[in-house]
N, C-alpha and C positions, 0 to 999 in steps of 0.2 A: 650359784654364786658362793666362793670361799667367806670365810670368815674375815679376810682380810678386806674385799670388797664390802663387805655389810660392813663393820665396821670403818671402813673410811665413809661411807654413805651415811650412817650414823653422824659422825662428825657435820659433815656438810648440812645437815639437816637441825640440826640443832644448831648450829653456828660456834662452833668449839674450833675451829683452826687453830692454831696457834697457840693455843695457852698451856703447852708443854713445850716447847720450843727457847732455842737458845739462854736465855737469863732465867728465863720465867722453868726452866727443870728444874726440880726441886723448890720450887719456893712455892709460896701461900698457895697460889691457885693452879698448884701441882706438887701435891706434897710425897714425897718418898714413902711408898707403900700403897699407896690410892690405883686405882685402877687407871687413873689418864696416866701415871708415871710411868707403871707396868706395862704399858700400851707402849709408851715412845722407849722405853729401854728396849724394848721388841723389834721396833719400828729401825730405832738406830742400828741394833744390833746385825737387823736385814740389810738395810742399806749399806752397812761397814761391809757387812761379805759381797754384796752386790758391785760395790762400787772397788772396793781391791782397798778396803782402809780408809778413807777417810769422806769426807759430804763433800767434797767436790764434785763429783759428777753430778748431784741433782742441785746442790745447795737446800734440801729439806730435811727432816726426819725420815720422815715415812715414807714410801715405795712409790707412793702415787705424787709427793708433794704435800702429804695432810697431816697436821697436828704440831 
């Protein structure tokens, strides 16, 4: 298993979905520099080369749908 998978598996198990997502990047309970931010800057960053630019093809962050 990649690091990518443990870490979405992480997520899921702890119940953290979302709380880097849309409004909630950057604020209180994902603040710039934290490890969940560095997580979805990553997550986006994958998704933007995956998708050809922008979150239209999944509508999520992250590669699988997580965070």
């Amino acid at each position: 298993m990649g690091w990518i998978q443990e870490a979405t598996a992480s997520i899921k198990k702890r119940g953290t979905e979302g709380v880097c997502t849309g409004d909630k990047f950057g604020s209180e309970s994902c603040p710039p520099g934290s490890k969940r931010y560095n997580l979805a800057k990553t997550f986006r960053k994958m998704a933007k080369k995956q998708c050809g630019g922008g979150f239209q093809c999944g509508g999520a962050v992250g590669p699988n749908g997580i965070l």
